[in-house]
C-alpha positions in Angstrom: 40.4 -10.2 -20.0 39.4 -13.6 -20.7 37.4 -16.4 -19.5 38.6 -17.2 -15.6 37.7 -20.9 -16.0 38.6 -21.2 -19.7 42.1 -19.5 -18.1 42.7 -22.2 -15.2 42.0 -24.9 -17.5 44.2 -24.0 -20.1 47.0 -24.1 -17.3 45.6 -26.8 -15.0 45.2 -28.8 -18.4 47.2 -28.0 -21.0 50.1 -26.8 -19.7 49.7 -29.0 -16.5 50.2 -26.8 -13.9 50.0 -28.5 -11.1 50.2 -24.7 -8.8 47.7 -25.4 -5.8 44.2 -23.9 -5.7 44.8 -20.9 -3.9 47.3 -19.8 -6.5 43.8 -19.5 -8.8 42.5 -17.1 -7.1 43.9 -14.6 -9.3 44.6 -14.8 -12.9 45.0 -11.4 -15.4 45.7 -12.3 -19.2 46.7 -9.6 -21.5 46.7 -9.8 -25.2 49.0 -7.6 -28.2 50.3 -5.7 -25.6 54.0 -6.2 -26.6 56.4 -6.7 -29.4 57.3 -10.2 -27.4 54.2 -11.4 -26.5 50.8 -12.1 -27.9 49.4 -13.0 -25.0 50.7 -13.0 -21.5 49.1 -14.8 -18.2 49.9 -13.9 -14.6 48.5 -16.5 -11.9 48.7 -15.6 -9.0 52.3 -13.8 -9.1 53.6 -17.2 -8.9 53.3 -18.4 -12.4 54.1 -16.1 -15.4 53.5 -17.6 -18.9 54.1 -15.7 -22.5 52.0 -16.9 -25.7 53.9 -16.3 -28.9 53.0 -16.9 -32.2 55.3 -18.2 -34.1 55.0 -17.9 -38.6 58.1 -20.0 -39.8 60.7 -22.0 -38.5 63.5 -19.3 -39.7 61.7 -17.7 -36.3 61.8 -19.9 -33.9 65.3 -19.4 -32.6 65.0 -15.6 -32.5 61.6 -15.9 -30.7 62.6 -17.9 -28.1 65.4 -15.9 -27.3 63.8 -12.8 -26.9 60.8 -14.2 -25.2 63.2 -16.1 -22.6 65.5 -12.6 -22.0 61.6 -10.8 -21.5 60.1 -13.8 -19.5 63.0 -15.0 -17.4 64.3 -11.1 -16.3 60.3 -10.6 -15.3 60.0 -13.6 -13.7 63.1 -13.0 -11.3 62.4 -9.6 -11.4 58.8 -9.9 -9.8 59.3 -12.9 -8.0 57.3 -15.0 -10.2 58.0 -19.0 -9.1 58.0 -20.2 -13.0 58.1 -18.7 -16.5 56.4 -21.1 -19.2 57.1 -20.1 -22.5 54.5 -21.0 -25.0 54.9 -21.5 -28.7 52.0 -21.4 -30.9 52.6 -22.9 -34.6 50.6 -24.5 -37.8 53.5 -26.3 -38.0 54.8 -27.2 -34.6 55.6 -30.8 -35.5 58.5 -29.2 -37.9 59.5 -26.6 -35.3 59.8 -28.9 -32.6 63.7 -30.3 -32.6 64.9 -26.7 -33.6 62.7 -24.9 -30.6 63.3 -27.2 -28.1 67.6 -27.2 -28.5 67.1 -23.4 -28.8 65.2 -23.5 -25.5 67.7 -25.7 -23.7 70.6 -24.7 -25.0 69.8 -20.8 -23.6 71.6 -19.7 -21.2 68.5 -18.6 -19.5 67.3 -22.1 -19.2 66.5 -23.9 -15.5 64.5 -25.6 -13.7 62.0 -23.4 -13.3 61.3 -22.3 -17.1 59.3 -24.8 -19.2 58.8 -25.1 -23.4 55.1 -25.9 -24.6 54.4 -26.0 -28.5 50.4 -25.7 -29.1 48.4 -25.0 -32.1 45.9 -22.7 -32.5 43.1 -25.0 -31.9 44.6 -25.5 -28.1 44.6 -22.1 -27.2 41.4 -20.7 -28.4 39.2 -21.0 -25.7 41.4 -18.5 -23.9 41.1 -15.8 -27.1 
């Protein structure tokens, strides 16, 4: 599901991924398939990234938690190389501070997991 080359450059782009061509060769996207996750992007079982929607700011904490526990466990647990966790928010100027000590003050946090906050305008192309 989706567009292939709307997909690669929403991560080549947006997220700045800078995976090497061959790791494009594949990429699935799923969407509302879990209570986590609105949308979920597997490239080329090296990168794994969730898209979550996020309402208020009382939920950012809580999402990011659960997303990371989901993301990071199938990231090790499939051999992914990286988990990118993205946050999608009206609001994401608000939700910024909070989301990003939530995110690096989990326990789950390394070098290999990485925060984006987008709004909805960024990630429409990929819908």
């Amino acid at each position: 599901m989706g567009n292939y080359h709307e997909l690669k450059k929403f991560i080549q782009h947006t997220l700045g991924c800078g995976c090497p061509e061959d790791v494009f060769k594949k990429i699935d996207y799923e969407k509302n398939q879990s209570d986590v996750w609105d949308g979920r992007i597997n490239v080329g079982d090296r990168l794994l990234v969730y898209i979550v929607n996020v309402d208020s700011e009382d939920d950012v904490s809580k999402t990011i938690i659960q997303a990371m526990e989901s993301g990071v466990t199938e990231r090790n647990d499939k051999n992914f190389n990286r988990f990118r966790l993205v946050l999608v928010a009206s609001n994401r100027e608000c939700i910024s501070s909070s989301a990003q000590k939530t995110f690096c003050a989990s326990n789950l946090f390394d070098e290999k997991t990485h925060l984006h906050l987008l709004s909805e305008n960024d990630i429409q192309a990929i819908d």
